[in-house]
N, C-alpha and C positions, 0 to 999 in steps of 0.2 A: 936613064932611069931616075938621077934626084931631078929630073928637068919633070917628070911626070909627076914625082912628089911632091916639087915646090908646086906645079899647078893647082894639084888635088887640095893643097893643104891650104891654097891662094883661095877656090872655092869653098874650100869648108868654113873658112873666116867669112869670106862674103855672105854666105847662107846664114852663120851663125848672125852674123848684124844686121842681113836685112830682118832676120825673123826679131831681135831683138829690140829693134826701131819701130814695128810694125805692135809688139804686144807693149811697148810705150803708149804709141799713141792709142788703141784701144784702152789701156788704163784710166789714160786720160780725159778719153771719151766717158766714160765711166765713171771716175772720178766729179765730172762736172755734172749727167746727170741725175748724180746722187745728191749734190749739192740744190740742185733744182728742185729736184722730189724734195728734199729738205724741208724747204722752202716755201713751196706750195702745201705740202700735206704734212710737213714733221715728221716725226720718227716716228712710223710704224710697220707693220707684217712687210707693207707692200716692198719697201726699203729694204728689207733683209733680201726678199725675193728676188728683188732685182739687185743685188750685190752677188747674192749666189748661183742665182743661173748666167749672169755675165760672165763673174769670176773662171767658174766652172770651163764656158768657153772658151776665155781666155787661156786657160791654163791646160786646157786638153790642145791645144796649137802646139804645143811643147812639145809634143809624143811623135 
């Protein structure tokens, strides 16, 4: 019985850090091409939009 709990509890870490390494590097993705839109167009509408519907993505991966 703790021989099935340590497994359970061995994959629940694992899940927990691949999902956690995974909404990184999406951030990051994100992060760089917000810095691009920057860049090219400056800060306007389009730059919120795409911070919120990424975001948004990103953050419903959680659930």
């Amino acid at each position: 019985m703790a021989l099935v709990a340590a497994v359970l509890s061995t994959l629940g870490f694992a899940v927990t850090l691949i999902r956690h390494v995974l909404f990184k590097r999406e951030f990051y993705k994100l992060k760089e091409d917000m810095k691009k839109h920057t860049l090219e167009h400056g800060v306007n509408e389009e730059l919120w939009i795409l911070f919120v519907t990424r975001s948004r993505k990103m953050l419903r991966f959680w659930r």
